[in-house]
ZAKE-180920 format. One record per residue: residue number from 1; residue in three letters; x, y, z of N, C-alpha, C in turn. Coordinates in pm, whole numbers, padded with zeros to 5 digits. Example, Ala and Ser with C-alpha at 12.3 -4.5 7.8 and 13.67 -1.06 7.14 Angstrom:
BEGIN
 seq type    n_X    n_Y    n_Z   ca_X   ca_Y   ca_Z    c_X    c_Y    c_Z
   1  ala  01319 -00569  00780  01230 -00450  00780  01320 -00330  00780
   2  ser  01285 -00225  00708  01367 -00106  00714  01290  00003  00787
This chain:
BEGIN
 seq type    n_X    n_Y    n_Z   ca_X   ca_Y   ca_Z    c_X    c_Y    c_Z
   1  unk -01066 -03523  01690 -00925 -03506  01719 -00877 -03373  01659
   2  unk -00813 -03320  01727 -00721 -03185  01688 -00663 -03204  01529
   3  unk -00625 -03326  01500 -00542 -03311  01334 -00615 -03282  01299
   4  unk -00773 -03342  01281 -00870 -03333  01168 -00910 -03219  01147
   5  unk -00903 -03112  01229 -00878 -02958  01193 -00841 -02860  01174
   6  unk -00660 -02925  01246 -00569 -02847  01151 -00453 -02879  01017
   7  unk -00537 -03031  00961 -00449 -03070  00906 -00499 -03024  00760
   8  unk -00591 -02973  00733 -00571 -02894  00596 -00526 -02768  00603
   9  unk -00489 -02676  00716 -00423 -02554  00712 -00266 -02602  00696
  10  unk -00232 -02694  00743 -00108 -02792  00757 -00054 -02762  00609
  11  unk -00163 -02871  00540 -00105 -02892  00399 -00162 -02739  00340
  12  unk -00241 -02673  00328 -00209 -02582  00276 -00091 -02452  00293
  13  unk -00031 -02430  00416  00107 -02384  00445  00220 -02475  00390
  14  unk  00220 -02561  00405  00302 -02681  00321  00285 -02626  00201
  15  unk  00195 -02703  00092  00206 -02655 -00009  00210 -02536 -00097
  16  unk  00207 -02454  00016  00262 -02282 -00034  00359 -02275 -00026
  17  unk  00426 -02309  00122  00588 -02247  00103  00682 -02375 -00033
  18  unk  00601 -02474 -00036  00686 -02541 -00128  00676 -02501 -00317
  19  unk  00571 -02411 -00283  00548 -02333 -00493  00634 -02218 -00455
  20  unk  00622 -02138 -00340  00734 -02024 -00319  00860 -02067 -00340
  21  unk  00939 -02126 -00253  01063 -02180 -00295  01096 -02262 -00416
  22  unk  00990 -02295 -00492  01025 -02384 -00592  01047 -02237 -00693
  23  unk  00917 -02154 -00733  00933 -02020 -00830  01091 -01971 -00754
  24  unk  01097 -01946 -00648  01261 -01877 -00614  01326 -01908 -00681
  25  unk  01357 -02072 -00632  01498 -02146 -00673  01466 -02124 -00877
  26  unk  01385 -02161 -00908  01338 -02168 -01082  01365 -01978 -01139
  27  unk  01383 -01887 -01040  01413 -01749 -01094  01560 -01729 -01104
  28  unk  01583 -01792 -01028  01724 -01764 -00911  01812 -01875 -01052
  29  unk  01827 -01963 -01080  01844 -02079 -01181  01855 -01995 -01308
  30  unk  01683 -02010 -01356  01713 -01957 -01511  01693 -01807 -01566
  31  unk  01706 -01705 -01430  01663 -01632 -01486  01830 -01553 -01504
  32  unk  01813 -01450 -01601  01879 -01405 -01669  01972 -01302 -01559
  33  unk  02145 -01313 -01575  02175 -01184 -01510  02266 -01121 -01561
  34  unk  02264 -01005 -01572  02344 -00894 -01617  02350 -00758 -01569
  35  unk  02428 -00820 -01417  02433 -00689 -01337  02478 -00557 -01429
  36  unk  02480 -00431 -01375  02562 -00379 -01427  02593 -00255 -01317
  37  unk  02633 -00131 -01346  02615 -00029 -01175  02477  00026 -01195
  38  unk  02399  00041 -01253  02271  00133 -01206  02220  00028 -01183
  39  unk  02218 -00083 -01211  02149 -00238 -01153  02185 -00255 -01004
  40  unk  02322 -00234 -00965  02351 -00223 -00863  02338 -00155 -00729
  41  unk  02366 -00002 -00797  02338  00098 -00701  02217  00111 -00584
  42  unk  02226  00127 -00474  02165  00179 -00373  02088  00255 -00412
  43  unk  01889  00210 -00408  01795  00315 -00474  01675  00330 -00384
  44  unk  01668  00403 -00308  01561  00452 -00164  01497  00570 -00209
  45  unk  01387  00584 -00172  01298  00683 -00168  01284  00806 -00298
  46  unk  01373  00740 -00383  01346  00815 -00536  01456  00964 -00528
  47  unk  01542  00941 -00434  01641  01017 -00420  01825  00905 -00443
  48  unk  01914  00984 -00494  02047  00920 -00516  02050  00941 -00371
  49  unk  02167  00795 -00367  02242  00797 -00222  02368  00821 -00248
  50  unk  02390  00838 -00095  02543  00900 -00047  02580  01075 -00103
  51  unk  02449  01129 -00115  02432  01300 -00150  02470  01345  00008
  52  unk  02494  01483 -00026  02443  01561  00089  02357  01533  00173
  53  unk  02386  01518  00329  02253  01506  00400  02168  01626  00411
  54  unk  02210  01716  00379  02164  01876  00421  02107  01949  00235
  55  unk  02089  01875  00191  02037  01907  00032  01876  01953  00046
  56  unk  01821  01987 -00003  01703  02057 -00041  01656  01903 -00135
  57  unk  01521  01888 -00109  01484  01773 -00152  01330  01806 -00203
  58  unk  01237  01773 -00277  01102  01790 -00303  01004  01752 -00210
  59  unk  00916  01737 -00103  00830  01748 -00018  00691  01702 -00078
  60  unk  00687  01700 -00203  00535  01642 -00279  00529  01498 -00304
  61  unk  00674  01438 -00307  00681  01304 -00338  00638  01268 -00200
  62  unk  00623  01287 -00026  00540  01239  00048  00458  01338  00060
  63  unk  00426  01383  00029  00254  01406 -00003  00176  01350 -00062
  64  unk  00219  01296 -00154  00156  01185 -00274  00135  01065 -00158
  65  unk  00233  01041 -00125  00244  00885 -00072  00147  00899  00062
  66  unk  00122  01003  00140  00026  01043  00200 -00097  01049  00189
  67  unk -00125  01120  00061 -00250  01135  00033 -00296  00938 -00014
  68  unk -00203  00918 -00087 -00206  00756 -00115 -00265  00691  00012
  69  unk -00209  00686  00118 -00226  00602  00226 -00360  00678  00283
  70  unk -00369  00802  00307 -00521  00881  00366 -00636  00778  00261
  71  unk -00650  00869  00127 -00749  00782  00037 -00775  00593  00066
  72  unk -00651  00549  00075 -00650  00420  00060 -00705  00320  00249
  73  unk -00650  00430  00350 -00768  00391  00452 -00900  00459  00432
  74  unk -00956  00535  00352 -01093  00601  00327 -01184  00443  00284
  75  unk -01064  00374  00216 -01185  00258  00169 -01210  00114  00259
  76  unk -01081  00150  00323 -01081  00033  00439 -01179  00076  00556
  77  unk -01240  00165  00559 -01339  00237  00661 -01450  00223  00565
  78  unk -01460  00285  00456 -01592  00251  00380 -01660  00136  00342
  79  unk -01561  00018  00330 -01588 -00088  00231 -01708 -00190  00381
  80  unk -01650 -00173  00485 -01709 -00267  00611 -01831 -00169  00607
  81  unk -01856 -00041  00645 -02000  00050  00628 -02062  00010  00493
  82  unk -02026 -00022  00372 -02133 -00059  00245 -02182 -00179  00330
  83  unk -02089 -00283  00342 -02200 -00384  00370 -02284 -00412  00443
  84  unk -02252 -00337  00529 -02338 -00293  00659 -02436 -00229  00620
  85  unk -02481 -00149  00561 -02589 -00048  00507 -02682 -00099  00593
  86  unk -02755 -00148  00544 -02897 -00212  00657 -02867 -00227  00771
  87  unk -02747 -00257  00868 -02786 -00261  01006 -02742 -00088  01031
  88  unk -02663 -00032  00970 -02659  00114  01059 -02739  00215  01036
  89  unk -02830  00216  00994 -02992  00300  00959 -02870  00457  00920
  90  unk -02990  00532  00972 -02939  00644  00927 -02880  00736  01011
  91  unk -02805  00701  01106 -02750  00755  01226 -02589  00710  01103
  92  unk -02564  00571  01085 -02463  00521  01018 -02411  00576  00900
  93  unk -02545  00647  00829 -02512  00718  00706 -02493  00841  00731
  94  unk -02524  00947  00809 -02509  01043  00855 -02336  01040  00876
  95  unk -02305  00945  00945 -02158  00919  01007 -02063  00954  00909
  96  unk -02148  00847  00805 -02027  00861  00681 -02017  00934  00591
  97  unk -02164  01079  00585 -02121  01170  00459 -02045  01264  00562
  98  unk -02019  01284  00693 -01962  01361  00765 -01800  01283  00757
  99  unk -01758  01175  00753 -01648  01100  00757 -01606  01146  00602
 100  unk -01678  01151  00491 -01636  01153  00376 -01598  01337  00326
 101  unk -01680  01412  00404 -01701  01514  00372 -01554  01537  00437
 102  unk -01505  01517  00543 -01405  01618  00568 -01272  01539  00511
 103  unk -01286  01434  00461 -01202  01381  00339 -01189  01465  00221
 104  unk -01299  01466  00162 -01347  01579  00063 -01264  01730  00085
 105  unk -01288  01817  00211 -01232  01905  00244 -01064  01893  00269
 106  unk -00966  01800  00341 -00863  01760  00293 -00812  01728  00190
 107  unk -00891  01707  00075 -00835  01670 -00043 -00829  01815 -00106
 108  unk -00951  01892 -00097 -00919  02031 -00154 -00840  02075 -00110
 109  unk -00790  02145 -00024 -00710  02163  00023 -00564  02122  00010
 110  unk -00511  02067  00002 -00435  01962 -00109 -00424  02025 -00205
 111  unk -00493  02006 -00281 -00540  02028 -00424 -00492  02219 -00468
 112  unk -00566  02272 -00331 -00545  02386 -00362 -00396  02484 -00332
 113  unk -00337  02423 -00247 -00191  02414 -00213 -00095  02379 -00316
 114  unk -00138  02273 -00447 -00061  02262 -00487  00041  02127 -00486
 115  unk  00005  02045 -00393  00037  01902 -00398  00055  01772 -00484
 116  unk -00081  01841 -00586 -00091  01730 -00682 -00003  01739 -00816
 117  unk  00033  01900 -00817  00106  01931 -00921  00248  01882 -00945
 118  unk  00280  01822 -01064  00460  01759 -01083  00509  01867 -01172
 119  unk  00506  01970 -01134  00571  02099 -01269  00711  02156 -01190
């Protein structure tokens, strides 16, 4: 029968959303508040709001977050090729010092521009 195989995904969605809302309501209850205005204030992208729209702004804070997200799919592409090793011979490894290498070359580059620097 159909329950008998979805009835432990059942109770396990069940019993998640019921520890989620229970930690909510138990934060929301005892946890401590003492708004105040910088508690309050509107805080996006590491810039004050309601400035100038036409202000001069720093350009490295997404670069960072760029290079963050480049590096951080480098491993979501790498991590499925490690385990793979044995079925993609060496056509597969070839793939990936050429995949890594021009990672490598984007990062210098980067690097040499001046991106990484907070001065």
């Amino acid at each position: 029968m159909v329950t008998d195989t979805y009835l432990p995904v059942l109770i396990f969605i069940l019993v998640g959303s019921l520890v989620g809302v229970a930690l909510f309501s138990a934060g929301s209850i005892i946890g401590p508040r003492r708004p105040n205005k910088a508690k309050l204030a509107p805080y996006e992208c590491g810039f004050e709001a309601f400035e100038d729209a036409r202000m001069k702004f720093d350009v490295r804070y997404y670069l960072v977050a760029i290079l963050f997200i480049l590096f951080d799919l480098e491993i979501a592409f790498l991590f499925p090729w490690a385990m793979a090793n044995d079925q993609v011979g060496l056509l597969g490894f070839w793939t990936a010092i050429v995949f890594l290498t021009i990672l490598v070359v984007g990062f210098v580059y980067e690097w040499k521009k001046g991106a990484l620097d907070w001065e």
